[in-house]
C-alpha positions in Angstrom: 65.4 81.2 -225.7 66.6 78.1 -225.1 67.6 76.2 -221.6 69.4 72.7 -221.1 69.4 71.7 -217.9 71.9 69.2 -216.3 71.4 67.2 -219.9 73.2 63.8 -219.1 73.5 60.7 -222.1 74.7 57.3 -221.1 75.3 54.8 -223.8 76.3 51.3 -221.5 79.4 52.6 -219.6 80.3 55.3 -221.9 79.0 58.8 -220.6 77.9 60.7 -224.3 77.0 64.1 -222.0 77.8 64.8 -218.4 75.6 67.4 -216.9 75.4 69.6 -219.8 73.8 73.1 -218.9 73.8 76.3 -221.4 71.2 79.4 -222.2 71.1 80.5 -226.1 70.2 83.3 -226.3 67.8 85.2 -228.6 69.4 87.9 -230.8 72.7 86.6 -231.7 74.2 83.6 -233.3 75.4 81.0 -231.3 78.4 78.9 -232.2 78.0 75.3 -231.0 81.5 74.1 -231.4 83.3 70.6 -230.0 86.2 68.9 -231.1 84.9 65.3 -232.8 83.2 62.7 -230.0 82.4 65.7 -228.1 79.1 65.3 -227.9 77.2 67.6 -229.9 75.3 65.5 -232.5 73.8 63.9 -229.0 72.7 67.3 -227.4 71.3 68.3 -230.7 69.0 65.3 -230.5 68.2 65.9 -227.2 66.9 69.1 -228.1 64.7 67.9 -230.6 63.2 64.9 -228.8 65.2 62.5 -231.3 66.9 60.8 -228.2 66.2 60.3 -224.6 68.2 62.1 -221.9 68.8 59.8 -219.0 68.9 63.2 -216.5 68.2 66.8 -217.3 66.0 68.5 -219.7 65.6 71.2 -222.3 63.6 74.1 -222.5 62.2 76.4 -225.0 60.5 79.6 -223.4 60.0 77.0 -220.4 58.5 74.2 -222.8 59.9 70.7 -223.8 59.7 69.8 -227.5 57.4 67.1 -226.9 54.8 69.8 -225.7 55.2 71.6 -228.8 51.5 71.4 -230.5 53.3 72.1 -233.9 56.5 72.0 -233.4 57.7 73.4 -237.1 56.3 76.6 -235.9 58.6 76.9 -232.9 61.7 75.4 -233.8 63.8 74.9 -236.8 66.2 71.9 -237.1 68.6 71.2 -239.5 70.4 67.8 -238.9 70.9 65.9 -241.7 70.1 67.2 -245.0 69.9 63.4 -246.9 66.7 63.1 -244.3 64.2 63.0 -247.3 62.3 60.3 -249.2 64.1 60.5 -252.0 61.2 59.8 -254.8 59.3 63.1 -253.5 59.6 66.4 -255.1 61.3 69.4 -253.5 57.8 70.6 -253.8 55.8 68.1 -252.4 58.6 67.2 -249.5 58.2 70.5 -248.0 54.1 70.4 -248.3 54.1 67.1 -246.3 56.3 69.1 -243.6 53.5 72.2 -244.2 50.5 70.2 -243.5 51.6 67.8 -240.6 51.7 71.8 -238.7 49.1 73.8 -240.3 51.5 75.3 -242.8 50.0 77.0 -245.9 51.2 76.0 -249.4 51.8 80.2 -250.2 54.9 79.4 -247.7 56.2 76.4 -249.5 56.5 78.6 -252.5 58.0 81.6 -250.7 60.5 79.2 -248.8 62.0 77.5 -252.2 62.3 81.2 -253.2 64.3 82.1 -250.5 66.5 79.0 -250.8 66.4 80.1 -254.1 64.8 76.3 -255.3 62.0 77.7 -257.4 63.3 76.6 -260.6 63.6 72.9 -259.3 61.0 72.3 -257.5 59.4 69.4 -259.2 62.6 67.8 -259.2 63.0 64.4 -256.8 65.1 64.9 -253.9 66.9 61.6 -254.9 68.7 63.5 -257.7 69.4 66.4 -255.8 73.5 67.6 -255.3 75.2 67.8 -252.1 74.4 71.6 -251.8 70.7 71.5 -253.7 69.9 68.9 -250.9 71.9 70.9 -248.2 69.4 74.5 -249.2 66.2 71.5 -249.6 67.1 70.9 -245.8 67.6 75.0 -245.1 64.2 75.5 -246.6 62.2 73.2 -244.0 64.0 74.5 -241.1 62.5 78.0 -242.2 59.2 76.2 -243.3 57.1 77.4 -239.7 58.9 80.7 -239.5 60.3 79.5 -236.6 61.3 81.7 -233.3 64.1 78.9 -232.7 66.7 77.6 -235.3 68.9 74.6 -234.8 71.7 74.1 -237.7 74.0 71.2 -238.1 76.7 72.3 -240.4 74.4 74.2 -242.4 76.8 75.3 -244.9 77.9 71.7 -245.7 78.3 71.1 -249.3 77.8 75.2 -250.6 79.6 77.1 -252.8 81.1 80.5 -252.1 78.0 82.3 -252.9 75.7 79.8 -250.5 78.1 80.1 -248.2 77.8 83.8 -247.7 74.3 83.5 -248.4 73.7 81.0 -245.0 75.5 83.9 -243.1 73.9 86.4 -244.0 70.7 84.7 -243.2 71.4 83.7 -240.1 72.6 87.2 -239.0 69.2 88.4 -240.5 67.4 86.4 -238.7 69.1 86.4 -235.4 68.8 90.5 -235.9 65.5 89.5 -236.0 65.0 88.1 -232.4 65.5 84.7 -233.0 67.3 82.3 -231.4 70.2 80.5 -233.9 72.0 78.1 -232.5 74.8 76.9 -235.2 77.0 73.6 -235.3 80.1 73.4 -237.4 83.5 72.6 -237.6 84.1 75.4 -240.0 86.5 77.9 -237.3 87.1 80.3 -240.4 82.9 80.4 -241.0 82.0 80.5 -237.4 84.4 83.3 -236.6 82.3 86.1 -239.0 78.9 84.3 -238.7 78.6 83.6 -234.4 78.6 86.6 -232.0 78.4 84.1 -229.1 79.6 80.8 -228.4 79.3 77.8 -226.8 82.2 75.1 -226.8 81.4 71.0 -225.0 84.4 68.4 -224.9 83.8 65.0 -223.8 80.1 65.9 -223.3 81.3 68.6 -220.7 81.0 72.6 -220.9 84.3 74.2 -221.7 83.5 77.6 -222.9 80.2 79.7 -222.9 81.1 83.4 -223.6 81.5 85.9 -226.8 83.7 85.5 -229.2 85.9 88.5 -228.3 86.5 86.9 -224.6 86.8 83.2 -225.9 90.2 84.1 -228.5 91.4 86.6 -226.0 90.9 84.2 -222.8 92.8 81.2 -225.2 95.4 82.8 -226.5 98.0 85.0 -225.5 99.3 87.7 -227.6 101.7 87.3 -230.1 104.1 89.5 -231.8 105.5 88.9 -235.2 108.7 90.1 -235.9 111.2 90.4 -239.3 115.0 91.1 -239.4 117.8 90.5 -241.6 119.5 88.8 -238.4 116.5 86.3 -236.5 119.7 84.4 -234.3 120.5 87.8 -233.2 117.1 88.4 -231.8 116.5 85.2 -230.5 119.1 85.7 -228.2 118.5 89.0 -227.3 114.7 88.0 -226.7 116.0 84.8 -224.7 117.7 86.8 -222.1 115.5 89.4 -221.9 113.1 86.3 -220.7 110.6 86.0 -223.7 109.5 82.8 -225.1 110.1 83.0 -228.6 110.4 80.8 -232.2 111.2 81.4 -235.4 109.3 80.4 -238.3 109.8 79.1 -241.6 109.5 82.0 -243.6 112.3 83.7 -241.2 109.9 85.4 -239.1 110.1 85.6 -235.1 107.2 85.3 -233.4 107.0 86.5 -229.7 104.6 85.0 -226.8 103.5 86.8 -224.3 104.7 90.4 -224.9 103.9 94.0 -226.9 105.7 95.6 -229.9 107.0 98.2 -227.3 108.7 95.7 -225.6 110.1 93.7 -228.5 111.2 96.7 -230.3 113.1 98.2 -227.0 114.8 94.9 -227.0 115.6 94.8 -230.6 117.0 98.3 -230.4 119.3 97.4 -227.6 120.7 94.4 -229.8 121.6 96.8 -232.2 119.2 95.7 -234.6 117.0 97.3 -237.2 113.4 95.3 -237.4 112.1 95.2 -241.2 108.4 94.7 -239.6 106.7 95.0 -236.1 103.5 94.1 -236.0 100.6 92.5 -233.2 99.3 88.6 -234.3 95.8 88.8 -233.8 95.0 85.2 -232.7 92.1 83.3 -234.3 89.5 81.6 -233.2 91.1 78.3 -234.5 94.0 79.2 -232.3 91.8 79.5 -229.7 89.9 76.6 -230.3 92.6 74.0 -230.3 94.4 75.6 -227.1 91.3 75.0 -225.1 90.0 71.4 -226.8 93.3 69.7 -227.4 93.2 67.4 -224.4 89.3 66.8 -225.2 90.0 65.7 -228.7 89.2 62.0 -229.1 91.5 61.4 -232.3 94.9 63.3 -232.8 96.8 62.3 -235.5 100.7 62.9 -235.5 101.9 66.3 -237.1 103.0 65.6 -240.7 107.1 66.0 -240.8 107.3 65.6 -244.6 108.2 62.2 -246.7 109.2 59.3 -244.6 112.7 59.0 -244.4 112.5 55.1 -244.2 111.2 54.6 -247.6 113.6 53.3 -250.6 
C-alpha cells in the first residue's frame, strides 16, 4: 500500500503540489490521471525519492523510500524508459540494477523472457526502438519482483500486441496483491486497464474513486436519438424542457433524460424514431468535464480551413 501525506512542491512562487493526499491500494490498478502541468511527473518523483517535498511525506507499508534497504525489491518505477547508458547491453543493464539489490542473474534472464527481450539481449540499449527500450524499462521495474509498481505511460511507444500485453500484466499482477499505480494520458487504455482511480489538477486532488462512480459522477446521461424529421424533435424536446443538440450525422442527442421519456415525447410529436438508444459516457467524457478548468493549455476547437486565406 501506498500513502502520501499532505505532499506539497514549491518551485520559487509557483506551487507544483498543494497538499496532495491519496491511498493506492493493493489489488487493483490504479489510474493516476491529470490534465498536462497537473503535477503528476512531480508526485511520481516524490514517491521515489528523486525530488524533495517541501511538506508531507510518502509511505510504503509505513516506510519512506529512503528507508528502503533495497529498494528494487519493494518498489518498481518506471519513469523514463531512455534512463539507460546507452553502450550497455540489455543484458548487462539489468545485472547492474540486479546486483546494486541482491538480485540473482537467473532473474535477469527470466525478466528479458517475460518482456519477451531474450533474443536481443546482447544488444546496446543505444540502438534500441522506442518500444524495445519502452519493454528494456518494463523489465527493470519487474527486476526485484516488486510488491509496489509505479508506471509512467508504460505503454508509450508499443504496438497493438505490447499494448495488450502491458494490460494484461498489470491486471496479473495487481490480481496478484500488488499495488500498480499507472500514469497515462491514454483515457481509451486506462478505461479497460484501471479499476480505480485517482485524478490531481494544478497539483490538487480532484477525483479518488472507481471508475464506475468517476464517469457516472461526470457525466450525465445521454440519449441518442434518429428520425427522418430532427427540427421536429428538437422542438418537441425544447418545450418539453430538455436540453438537446443535434449532431452532424443527423442524430439528436438528449442531456439529462431516459429513452422512456424521449420516446413519450417523440410519440406525442407524432413522430416515428428510427433508433432509441442510452449513450454510455466515457471516461474521456468524464475526464475533460471534471479537468477542463485545471488544464494549463487549451487550444481553440478546430472550425475547419480559415476562411481568411486567398
Amino acid at each position: 500500500m501506498i500513502e502520501l501525506r499532505q505532499l506539497t512542491k514549491r518551485y520559487r512562487e509557483t506551487v507544483a503540489i498543494d497538499g496532495l493526499s491519496f491511498t493506492v491500494r493493493p489489488g487493483r490498478v490504479t489510474g493516476f490521471l491529470g490534465p498536462n502541468g497537473a503535477g503528476k511527473s512531480t508526485t511520481l518523483r516524490m514517491m521515489l525519492g528523486l525530488d524533495r517535498p517541501d511538506q508531507g511525506d510518502v509511505r510504503y507499508d509505513g516506510r519512506a523510500y529512503h528507508e528502503l534497504r533495497e529498494p528494487l525489491r519493494h518498489v518498481g518505477a518506471l519513469l523514463e524508459a531512455k534512463a539507460v547508458q546507452s553502450s550497455r547491453t540489455a543484458y548487462h543493464h539489468l545485472l547492474w540494477l540486479a546486483q546494486t539489490n541482491r538480485i540473482g542473474r537467473a532473474r535477469v534472464r527470466e525478466v528479458l523472457g517475460m518482456v519477451g527481450l531474450e533474443s536481443v539481449s546482447s544488444r546496446r540499449a543505444g540502438g534500441f526502438s522506442l518500444g524495445m527500450g519502452q519493454r528494456l524499462g518494463i523489465a527493470a521495474a519487474l527486476l526485484g519482483d516488486p510488491e509496489v509498481l509505479l508506471l509512467d505511460e508504460p505503454v508509450n511507444g508499443l504496438d497493438p500486441e505490447g499494448v495488450r500485453w502491458i494490460r494484461t500484466l498489470l491486471q496479473g499482477l495487481a490480481a496478484e496483491g500488488r499495488t500498480v499505480l499507472v500514469s497515462s494520458h491514454l483515457m481509451s487504455e486506462m478505461a479497460i486497464t484501471a479499476e480505480h482511480l485517482v485524478v490531481i489538477g494544478r497539483g490538487r486532488l480532484l477525483a479518488d474513486t472507481s471508475m464506475d462512480a468517476f464517469i457516472g459522477d461526470n457525466c450525465r446521461p445521454q440519449v441518442l436519438v434518429r428520425t427522418s424529421e430532427p427540427d421536429r424533435l428538437l422542438v418537441a424536446l425544447a418545450g418539453a424542457g430538455l436540453t438537446a443538440h443535434q449532431e452532424e450525422r443527423g442524430a439528436v442527442v438528449v442531456d439529462g433524460a431516459g429513452t422512456e421519456e424521449v420516446g413519450r415525447i417523440a410519440a406525442g410529436a407524432g413522430l416515428v424514431l428510427g433508433e432509441l438508444a442510452t449513450r454510455t459516457a466515457s471516461l474521456e467524457d468524464a475526464f475533460l468535464r471534471l479537468t477542463g478548468d485545471a488544464a494549463q493549455y487549451r487550444a481553440e476547437a478546430f472550425t475547419g480551413r480559415d476562411q481568411h486565406v486567398h
